[in-house]
C-alpha positions as CSV (number, residue, x, y, z in Angstrom):
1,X,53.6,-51.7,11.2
2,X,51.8,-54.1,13.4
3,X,49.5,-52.1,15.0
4,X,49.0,-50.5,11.4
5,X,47.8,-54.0,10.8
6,X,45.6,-53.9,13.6
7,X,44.0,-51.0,13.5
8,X,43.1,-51.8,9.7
9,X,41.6,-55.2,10.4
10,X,39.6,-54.3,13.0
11,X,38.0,-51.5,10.8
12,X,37.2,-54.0,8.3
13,X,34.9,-55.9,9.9
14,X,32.5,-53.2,9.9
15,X,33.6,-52.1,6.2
16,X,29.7,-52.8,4.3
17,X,31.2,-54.2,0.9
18,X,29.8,-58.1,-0.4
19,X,31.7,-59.7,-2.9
20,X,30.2,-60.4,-6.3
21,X,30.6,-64.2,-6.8
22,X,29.4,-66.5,-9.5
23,X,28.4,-69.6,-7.2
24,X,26.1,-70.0,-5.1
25,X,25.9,-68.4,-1.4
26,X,24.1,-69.4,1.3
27,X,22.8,-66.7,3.3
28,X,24.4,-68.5,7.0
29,X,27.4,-67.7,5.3
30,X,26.9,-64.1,4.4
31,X,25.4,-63.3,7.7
32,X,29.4,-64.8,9.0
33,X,30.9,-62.1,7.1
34,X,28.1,-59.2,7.1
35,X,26.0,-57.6,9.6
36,X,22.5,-56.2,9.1
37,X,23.9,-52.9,7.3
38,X,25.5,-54.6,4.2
39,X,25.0,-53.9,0.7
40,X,25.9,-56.4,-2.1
41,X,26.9,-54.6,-5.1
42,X,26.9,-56.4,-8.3
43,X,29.6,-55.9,-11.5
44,X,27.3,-52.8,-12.7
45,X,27.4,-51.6,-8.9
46,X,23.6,-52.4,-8.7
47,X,22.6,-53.1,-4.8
48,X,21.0,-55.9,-3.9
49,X,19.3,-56.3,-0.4
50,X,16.3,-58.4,-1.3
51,X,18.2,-61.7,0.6
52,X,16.1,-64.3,1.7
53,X,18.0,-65.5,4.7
54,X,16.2,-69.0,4.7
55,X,16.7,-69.3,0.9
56,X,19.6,-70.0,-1.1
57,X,20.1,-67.4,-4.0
58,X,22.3,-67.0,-6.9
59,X,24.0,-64.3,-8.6
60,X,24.5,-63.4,-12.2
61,X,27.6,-65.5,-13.7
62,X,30.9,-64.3,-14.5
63,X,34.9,-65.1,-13.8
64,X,35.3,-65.2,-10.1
65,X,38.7,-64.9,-7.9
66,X,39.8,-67.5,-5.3
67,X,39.4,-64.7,-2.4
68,X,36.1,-63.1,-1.4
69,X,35.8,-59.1,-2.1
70,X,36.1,-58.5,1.6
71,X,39.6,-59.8,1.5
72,X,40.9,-57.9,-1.5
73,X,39.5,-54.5,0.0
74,X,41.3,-56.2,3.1
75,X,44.6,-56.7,1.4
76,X,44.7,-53.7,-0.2
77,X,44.5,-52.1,3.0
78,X,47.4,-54.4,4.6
79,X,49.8,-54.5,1.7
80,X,49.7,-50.4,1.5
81,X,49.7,-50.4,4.9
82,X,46.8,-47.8,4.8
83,X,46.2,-45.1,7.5
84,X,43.3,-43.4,6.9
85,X,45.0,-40.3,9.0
86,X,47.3,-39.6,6.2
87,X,46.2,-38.1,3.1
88,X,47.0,-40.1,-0.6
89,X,49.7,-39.3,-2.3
90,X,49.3,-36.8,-5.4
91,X,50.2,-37.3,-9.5
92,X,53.0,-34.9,-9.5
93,X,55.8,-37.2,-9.7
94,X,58.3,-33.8,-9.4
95,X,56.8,-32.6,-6.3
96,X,57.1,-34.1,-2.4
97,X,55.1,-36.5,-2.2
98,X,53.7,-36.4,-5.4
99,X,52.0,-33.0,-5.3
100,X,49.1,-32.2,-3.8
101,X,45.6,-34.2,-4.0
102,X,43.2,-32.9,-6.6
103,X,39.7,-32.9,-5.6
104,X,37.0,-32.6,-8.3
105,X,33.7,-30.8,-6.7
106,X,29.8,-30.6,-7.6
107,X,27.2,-29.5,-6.0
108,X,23.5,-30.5,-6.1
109,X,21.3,-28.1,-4.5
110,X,18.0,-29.6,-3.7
111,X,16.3,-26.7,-2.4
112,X,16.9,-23.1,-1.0
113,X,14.8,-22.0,1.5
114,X,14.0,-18.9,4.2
115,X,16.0,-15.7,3.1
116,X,16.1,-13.9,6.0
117,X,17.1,-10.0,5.9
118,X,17.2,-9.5,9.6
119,X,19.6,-12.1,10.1
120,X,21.3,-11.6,6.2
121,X,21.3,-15.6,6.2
122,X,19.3,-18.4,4.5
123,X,18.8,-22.2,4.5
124,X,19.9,-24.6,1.2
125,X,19.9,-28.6,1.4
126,X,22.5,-30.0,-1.2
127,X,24.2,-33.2,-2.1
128,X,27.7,-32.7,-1.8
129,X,30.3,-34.8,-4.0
130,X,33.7,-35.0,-4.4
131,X,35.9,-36.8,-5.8
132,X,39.9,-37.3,-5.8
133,X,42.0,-40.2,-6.5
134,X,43.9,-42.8,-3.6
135,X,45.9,-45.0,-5.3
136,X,46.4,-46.9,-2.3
137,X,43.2,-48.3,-3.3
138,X,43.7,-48.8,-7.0
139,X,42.7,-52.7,-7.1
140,X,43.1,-53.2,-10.9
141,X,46.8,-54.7,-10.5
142,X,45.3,-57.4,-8.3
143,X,42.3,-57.9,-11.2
144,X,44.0,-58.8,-14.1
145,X,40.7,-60.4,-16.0
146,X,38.5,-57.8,-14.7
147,X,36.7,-59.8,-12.4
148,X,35.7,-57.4,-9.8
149,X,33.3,-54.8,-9.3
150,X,34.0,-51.3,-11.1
151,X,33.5,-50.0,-7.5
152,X,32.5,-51.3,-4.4
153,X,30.2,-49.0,-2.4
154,X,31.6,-47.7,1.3
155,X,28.8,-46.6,4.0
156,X,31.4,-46.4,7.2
157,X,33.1,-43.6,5.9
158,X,35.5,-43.6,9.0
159,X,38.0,-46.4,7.8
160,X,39.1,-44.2,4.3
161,X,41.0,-40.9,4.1
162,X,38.6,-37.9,2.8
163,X,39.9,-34.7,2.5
164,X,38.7,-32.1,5.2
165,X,36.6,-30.0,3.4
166,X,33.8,-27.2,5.3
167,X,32.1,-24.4,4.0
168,X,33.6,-21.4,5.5
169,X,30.2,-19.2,5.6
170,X,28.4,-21.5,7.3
171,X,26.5,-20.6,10.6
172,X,24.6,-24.1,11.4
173,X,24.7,-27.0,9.5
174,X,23.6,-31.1,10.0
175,X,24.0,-34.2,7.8
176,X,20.8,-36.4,7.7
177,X,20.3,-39.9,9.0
178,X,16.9,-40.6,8.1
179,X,16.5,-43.6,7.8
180,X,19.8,-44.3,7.1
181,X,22.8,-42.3,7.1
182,X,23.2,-40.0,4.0
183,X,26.5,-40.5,3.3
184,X,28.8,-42.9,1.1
185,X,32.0,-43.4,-0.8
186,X,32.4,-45.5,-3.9
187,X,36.1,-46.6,-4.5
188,X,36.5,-47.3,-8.3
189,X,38.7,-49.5,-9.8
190,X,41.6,-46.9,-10.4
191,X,41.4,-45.9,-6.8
192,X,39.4,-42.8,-7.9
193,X,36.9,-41.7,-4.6
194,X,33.5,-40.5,-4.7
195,X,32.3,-39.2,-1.4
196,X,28.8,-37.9,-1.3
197,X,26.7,-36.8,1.7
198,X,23.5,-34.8,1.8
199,X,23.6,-31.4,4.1
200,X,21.2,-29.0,5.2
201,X,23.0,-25.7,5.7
202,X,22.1,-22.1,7.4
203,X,24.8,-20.0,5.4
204,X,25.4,-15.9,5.7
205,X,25.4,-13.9,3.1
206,X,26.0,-10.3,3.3
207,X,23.0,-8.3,1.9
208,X,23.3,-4.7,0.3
209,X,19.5,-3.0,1.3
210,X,19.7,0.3,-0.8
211,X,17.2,-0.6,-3.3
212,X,15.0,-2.7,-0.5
213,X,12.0,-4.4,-2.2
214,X,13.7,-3.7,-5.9
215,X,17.2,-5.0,-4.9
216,X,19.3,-7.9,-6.4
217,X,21.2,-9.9,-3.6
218,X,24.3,-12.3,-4.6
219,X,24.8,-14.8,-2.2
220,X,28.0,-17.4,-2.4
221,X,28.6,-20.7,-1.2
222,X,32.6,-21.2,-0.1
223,X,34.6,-24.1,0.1
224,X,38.1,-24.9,1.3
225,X,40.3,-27.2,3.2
226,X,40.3,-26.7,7.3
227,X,43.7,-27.6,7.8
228,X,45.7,-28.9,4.4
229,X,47.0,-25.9,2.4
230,X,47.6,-25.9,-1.4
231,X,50.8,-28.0,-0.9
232,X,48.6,-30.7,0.5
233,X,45.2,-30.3,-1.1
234,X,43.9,-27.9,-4.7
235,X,40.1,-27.8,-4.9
236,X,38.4,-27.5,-8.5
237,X,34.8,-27.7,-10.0
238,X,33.9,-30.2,-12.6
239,X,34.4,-29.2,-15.7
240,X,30.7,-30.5,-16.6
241,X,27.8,-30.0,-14.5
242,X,29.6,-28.4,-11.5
243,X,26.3,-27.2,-10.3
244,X,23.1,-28.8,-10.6
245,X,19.5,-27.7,-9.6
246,X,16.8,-29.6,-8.1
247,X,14.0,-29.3,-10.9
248,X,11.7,-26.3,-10.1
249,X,14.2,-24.9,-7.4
250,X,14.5,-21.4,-9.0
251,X,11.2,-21.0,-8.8
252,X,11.0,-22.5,-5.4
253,X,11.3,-19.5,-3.2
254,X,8.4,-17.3,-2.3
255,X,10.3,-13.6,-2.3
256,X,12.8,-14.3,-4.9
257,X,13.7,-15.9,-8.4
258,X,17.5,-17.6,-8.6
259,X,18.7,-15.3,-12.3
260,X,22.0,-16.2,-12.3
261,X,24.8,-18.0,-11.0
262,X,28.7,-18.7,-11.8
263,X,31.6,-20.8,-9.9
264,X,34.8,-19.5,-8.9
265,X,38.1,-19.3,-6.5
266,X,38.2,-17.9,-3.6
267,X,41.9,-18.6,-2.9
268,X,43.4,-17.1,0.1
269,X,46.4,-16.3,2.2
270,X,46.1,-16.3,6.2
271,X,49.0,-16.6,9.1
272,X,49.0,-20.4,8.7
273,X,49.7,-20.5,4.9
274,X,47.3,-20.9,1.4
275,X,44.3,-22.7,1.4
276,X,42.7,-23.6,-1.7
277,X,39.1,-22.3,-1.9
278,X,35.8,-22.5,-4.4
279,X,32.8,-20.4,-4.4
280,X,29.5,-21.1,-6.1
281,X,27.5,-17.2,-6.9
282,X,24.1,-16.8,-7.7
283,X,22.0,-14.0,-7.4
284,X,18.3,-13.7,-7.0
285,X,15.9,-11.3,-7.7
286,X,13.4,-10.2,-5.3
287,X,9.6,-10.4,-6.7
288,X,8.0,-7.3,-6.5
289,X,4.5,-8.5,-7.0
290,X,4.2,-8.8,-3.3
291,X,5.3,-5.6,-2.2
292,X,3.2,-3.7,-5.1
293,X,0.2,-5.1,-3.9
294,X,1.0,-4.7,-0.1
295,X,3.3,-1.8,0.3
296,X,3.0,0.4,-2.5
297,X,-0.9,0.5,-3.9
298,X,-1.8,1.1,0.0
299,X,0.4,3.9,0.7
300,X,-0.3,5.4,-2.5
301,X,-4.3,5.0,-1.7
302,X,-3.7,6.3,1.9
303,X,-2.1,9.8,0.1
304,X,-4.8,9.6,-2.2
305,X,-7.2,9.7,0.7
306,X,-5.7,12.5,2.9
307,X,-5.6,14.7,-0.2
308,X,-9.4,14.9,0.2
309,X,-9.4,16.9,3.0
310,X,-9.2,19.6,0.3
311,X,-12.1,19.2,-0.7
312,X,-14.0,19.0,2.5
313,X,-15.4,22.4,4.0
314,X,-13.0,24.6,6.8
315,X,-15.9,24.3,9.3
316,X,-16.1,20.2,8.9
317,X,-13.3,20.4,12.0
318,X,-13.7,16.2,12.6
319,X,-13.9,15.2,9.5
320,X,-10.9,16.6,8.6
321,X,-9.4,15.7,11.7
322,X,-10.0,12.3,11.5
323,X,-9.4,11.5,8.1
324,X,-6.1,13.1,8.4
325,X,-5.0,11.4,11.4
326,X,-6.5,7.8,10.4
327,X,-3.7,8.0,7.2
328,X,-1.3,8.7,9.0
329,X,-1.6,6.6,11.7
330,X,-2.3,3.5,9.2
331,X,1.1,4.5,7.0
332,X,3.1,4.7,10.4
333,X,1.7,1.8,11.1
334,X,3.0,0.0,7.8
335,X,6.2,1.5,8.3
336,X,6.8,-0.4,11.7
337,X,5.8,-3.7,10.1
338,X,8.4,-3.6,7.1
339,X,11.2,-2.3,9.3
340,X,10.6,-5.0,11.5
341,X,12.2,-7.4,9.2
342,X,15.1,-5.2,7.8
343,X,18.6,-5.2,9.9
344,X,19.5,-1.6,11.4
345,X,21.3,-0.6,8.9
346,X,23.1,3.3,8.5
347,X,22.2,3.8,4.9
348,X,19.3,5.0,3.2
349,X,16.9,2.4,1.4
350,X,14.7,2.4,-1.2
351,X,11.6,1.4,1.1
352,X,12.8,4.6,3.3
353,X,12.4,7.0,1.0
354,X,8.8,6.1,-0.7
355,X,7.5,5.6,3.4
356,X,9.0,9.0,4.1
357,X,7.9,11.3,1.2
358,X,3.8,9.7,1.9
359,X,4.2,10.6,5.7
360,X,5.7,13.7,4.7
361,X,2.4,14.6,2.4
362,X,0.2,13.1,4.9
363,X,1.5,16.0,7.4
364,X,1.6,18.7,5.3
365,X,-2.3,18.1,4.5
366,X,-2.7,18.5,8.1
367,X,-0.6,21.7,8.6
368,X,-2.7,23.0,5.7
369,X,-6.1,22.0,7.7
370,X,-4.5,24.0,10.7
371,X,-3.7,26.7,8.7
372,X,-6.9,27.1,6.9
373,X,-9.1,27.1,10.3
374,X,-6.7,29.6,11.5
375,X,-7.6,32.1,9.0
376,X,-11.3,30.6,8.4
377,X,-11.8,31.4,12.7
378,X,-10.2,35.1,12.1
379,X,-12.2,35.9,9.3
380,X,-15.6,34.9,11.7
381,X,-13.8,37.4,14.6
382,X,-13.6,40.2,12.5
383,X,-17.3,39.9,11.5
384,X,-18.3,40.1,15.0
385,X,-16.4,43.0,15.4
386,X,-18.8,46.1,15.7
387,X,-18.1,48.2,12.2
388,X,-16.9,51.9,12.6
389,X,-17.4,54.3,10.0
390,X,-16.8,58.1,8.8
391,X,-17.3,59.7,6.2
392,X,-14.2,58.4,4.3
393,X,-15.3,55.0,4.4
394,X,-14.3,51.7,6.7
395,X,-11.6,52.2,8.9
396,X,-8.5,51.7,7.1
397,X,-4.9,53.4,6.4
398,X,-3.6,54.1,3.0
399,X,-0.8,55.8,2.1
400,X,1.9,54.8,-0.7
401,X,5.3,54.7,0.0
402,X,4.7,55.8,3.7
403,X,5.3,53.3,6.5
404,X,3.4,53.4,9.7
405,X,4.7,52.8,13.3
406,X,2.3,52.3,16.4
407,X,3.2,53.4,19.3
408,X,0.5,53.6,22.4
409,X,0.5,56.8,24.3
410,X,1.9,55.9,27.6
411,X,0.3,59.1,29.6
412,X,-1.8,57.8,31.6
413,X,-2.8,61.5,32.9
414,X,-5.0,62.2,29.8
415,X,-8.7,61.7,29.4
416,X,-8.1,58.6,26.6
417,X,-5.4,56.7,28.0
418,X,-6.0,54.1,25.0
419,X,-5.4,56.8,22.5
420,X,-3.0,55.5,20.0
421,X,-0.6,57.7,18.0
422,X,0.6,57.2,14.7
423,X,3.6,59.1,13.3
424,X,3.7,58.5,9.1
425,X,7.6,58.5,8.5
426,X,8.4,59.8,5.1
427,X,10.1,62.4,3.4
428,X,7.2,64.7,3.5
429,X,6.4,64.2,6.9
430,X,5.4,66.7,9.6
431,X,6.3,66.3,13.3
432,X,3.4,69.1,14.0
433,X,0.9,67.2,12.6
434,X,-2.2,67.3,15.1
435,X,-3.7,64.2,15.9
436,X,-7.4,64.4,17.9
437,X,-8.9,61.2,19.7
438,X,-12.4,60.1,18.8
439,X,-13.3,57.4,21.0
440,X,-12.1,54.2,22.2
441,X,-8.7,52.6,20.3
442,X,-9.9,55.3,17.2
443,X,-7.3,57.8,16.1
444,X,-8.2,60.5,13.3
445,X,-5.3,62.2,11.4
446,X,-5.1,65.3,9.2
447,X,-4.1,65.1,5.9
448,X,-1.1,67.3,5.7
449,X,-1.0,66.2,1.9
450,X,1.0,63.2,2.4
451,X,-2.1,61.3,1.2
452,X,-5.6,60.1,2.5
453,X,-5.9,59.2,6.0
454,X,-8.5,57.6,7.6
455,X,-9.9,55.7,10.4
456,X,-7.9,53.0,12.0
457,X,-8.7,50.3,14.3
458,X,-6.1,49.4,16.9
459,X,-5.5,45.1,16.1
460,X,-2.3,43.9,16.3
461,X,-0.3,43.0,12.9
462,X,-1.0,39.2,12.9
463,X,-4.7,40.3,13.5
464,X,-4.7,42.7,11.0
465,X,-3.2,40.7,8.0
466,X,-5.9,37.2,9.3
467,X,-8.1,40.1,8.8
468,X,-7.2,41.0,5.6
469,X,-6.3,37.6,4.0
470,X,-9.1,35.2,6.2
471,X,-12.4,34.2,4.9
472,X,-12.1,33.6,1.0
473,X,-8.6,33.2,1.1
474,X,-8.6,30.6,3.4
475,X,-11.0,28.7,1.0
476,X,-9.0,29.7,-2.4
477,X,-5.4,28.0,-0.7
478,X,-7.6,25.0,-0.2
479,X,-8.0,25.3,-3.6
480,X,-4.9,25.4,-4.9
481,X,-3.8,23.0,-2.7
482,X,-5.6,20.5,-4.3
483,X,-3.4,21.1,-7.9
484,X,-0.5,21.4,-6.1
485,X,-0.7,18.5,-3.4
486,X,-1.5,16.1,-6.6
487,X,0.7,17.4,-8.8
488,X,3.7,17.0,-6.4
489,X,3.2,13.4,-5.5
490,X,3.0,12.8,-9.6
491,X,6.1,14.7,-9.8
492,X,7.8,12.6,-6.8
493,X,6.2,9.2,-8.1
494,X,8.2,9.6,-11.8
495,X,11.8,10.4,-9.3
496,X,11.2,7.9,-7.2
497,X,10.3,5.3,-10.3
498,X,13.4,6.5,-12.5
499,X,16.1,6.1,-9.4
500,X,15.4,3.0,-7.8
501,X,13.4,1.1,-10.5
502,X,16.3,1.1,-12.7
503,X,18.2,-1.3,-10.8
504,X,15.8,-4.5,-11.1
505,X,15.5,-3.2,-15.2
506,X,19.1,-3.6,-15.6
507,X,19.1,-7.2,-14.0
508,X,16.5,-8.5,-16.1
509,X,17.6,-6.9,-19.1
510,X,21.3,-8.6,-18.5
511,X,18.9,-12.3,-19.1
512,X,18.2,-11.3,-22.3
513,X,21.6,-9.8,-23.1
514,X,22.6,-12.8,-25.5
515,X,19.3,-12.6,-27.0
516,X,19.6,-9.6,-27.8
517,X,23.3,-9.5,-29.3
518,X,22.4,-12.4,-31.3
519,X,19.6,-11.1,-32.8
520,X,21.9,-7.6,-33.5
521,X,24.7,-9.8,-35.2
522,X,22.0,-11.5,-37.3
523,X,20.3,-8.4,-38.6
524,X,23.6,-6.6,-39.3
525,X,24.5,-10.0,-41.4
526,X,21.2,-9.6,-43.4
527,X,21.7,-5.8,-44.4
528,X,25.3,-6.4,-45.4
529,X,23.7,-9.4,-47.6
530,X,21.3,-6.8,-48.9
């Protein structure tokens, strides 16, 4: 008991509460009782600090008590022989101890700031309240004409009980002291306690990516007792106003647009027993504006670009070259720069796929390149091949229905070792057919009446087919590339539009949900008028 008594006083003394008296104080005698930090509240709990200290000054007149303020806060303290180490007792008057302590929460965020994807975290400063009732410090049975204050104003938090309160998802955190410390608690009259304190806060906030720059993230804000479970302390909201908004703060980010938000329990059961918890949701909508202008219109125009290289002659080698390879360099290069700010993450996201499909075009416009100077560069070799001909015409084979095996004459003991023999394998065929060499890599056949034979040039197949397929063809597949090419990334653009660009649709359409049912109801009241 005594050192109860102790402890108590000595706290007082730097307790910042003034009494509110009707006579007149001189300021040697407040400066007794008060150091530099004090704050004179008045009955309305209107601070007044404007004290001239070489000045006498008076106060507004009303019914005053025989005891300054300091020594009722200082009785109270004594006669409940307070601890501030023990919490108040509750309003249950069924339950040990009188139940547990309710505690009343709001919330006023003053901005919200830095969203970070890499780290799936972002930065809020809010005002913290709560408020929860000690009636240890109930001074209206000591006030019977309502002389008092309706609340005196506390600044050294440290002399009261508070209930223990943190916010579970929070990373890094400070209070601020500038100039002054933020923080105060106002004891009313019925010993109800409003603690406030101003916070700035790097919170987590688990991000889901898939629809990365159209997604919707719901972040939460959770908060619980540290050590008292329900037994001890329940958290609720306020029933009005449980979360209040800076004005212009969901507008205030650069990326996103705050849509929504709803408060909530977060209850839960651990090893050490059932902590009460609240949650404050809100999800925000990223803009898209940003990314359309810087993501999406350039990779779109880089496609664009590489898809002239159709039009661009087989022999213009650099041009193509380099107008292939500058796209997709520069969309490789805009990959690296967005997944520089995105987490590793093992699924697919939206920004994947549209980056993915326009290097994937990019590429195949340069196989095509490649494919078409192949055959453009056979077509030239043939030319420059010397022409042989007979009287049958150009050196060809055809036969229907037959097919044709090569097979070069391994004898090296004959006067052509370069003849070339080729057996026609059908159902017709004749192993005596005679075969007669006629110069270098030329072979001559009799017709045996399996059809017309004639000259043939020994080429390999690949050779043979360039030869047959280069030149024009190589220029027609250009052309048709550049319907198809087009007409693919059209086709991909309306996928890609319909899957992922349903997601932020859905969100913004849920804003105008109750507009929309309202105007429904009304309109089905007006026809069942009619």
């Amino acid at each position: 008991m005594l050192l109860s008594y102790l402890y108590s006083t000595l706290l007082l003394w730097n307790t910042t509460v003034t009494p509110f008296e009707s006579k007149e104080i001189n300021s040697k005698k407040i400066n007794d009782h008060f150091n530099d930090k004090d704050v004179l509240i008045n009955k309305q709990g209107i601070l007044n600090n404007d004290i001239n200290k070489d000045k006498k000054f008076k106060m507004p007149k009303t019914p005053s008590l025989s005891s300054s303020n300091m020594n009722v806060i200082k009785t109270l303290l004594v006669k409940t022989n307070y601890d501030p180490l023990l919490r108040p007792p509750g309003d249950d008057p069924t339950k040990p101890r009188n139940g547990p302590v309710k505690v009343i929460v709001n919330i006023l965020l003053r901005s919200l700031s830095h969203v970070n994807e890499a780290n799936m975290e972002y930065t809020v400063q809010l005002t913290y309240r709560q408020m929860y009732t000690d009636s240890r410090l109930a001074y209206a049975s000591i006030d019977p004409n309502n002389e008092l204050p309706d609340f005196f104003i506390i600044t050294n938090e440290h002399i009261l009980w508070k209930p223990d309160s943190f916010f579970q998802n929070e990373k890094n955190g400070h209070r601020h002291d500038i100039d002054k410390p933020n923080v105060f608690m106002r004891v009313h009259r019925n010993g109800t306690i409003l603690y406030s304190v101003r916070l700035s806060m790097i919170l987590s906030c688990p991000m889901h990516l898939q629809y990365y720059p159209m997604d919707v993230q719901t972040c939460a804000i959770d908060i619980a007792s540290y050590a008292y479970t329900v037994d001890d302390i329940i958290y609720y909201w306020k029933d009005d106003s449980a979360i209040q908004f800076k004005d212009g703060l969901t507008r205030s980010l650069p990326q996103f647009r705050i849509s929504n938000y709803s408060t909530g329990y977060c209850t839960s059961k651990t090893n050490t027993g059932e902590y009460s918890c609240l949650r404050f949701s809100f999800q925000m909508d990223r803009e898209f504006g940003f990314y359309l202008l810087h993501l999406y219109l350039p990779s779109t125009m880089m496609v664009i670009i590489s898809f002239i290289s159709f039009w661009l002659d087989p022999t213009s080698v650099p041009g193509r070259v380099t107008l292939g390879i500058t796209t997709l360099l520069t969309i490789t290069t805009k990959s690296t720069g967005i997944n520089s700010k995105l987490p590793p993450v093992s699924y697919i996201k939206a920004i994947d796929v549209w980056i993915g499909i326009c290097t994937t075009f990019i590429f195949a416009v340069l196989i095509e390149f490649a494919f078409v100077t192949f055959l453009y560069n056979r077509k030239i070799n043939r030319e420059s091949c010397p022409e042989v001909y007979d009287d049958s015409g150009l050196l060809e084979v055809e036969k229907k229905n037959s097919v044709i095996k090569r097979t070069i004459n391994k004898d090296k003991t004959k006067n052509h070792p370069n003849d070339i023999s080729i057996p026609m394998i059908d159902s017709g065929y004749d192993e005596n057919s005679q075969m007669s060499p006629i110069g270098n890599n030329l072979m001559k056949f009799q017709d045996n009446g399996l059809g017309s034979l004639k000259w043939v040039k020994n080429i390999p197949p690949i050779q043979y087919l360039t030869m047959k397929f280069g030149g024009p063809k190589a220029k027609r597949l250009d052309r048709y590339c550049r319907i198809i090419f087009p007409t693919l990334f059209l086709i991909f653009n309306i996928c890609y539009w319909f899957t992922f660009g349903r997601q932020p649709l859905r969100c913004r359409f849920s804003h105008y949900k109750f507009f929309l049912i309202t105007i429904s109801l009304s309109l089905i009241e007006n026809l069942n008028n009619i």
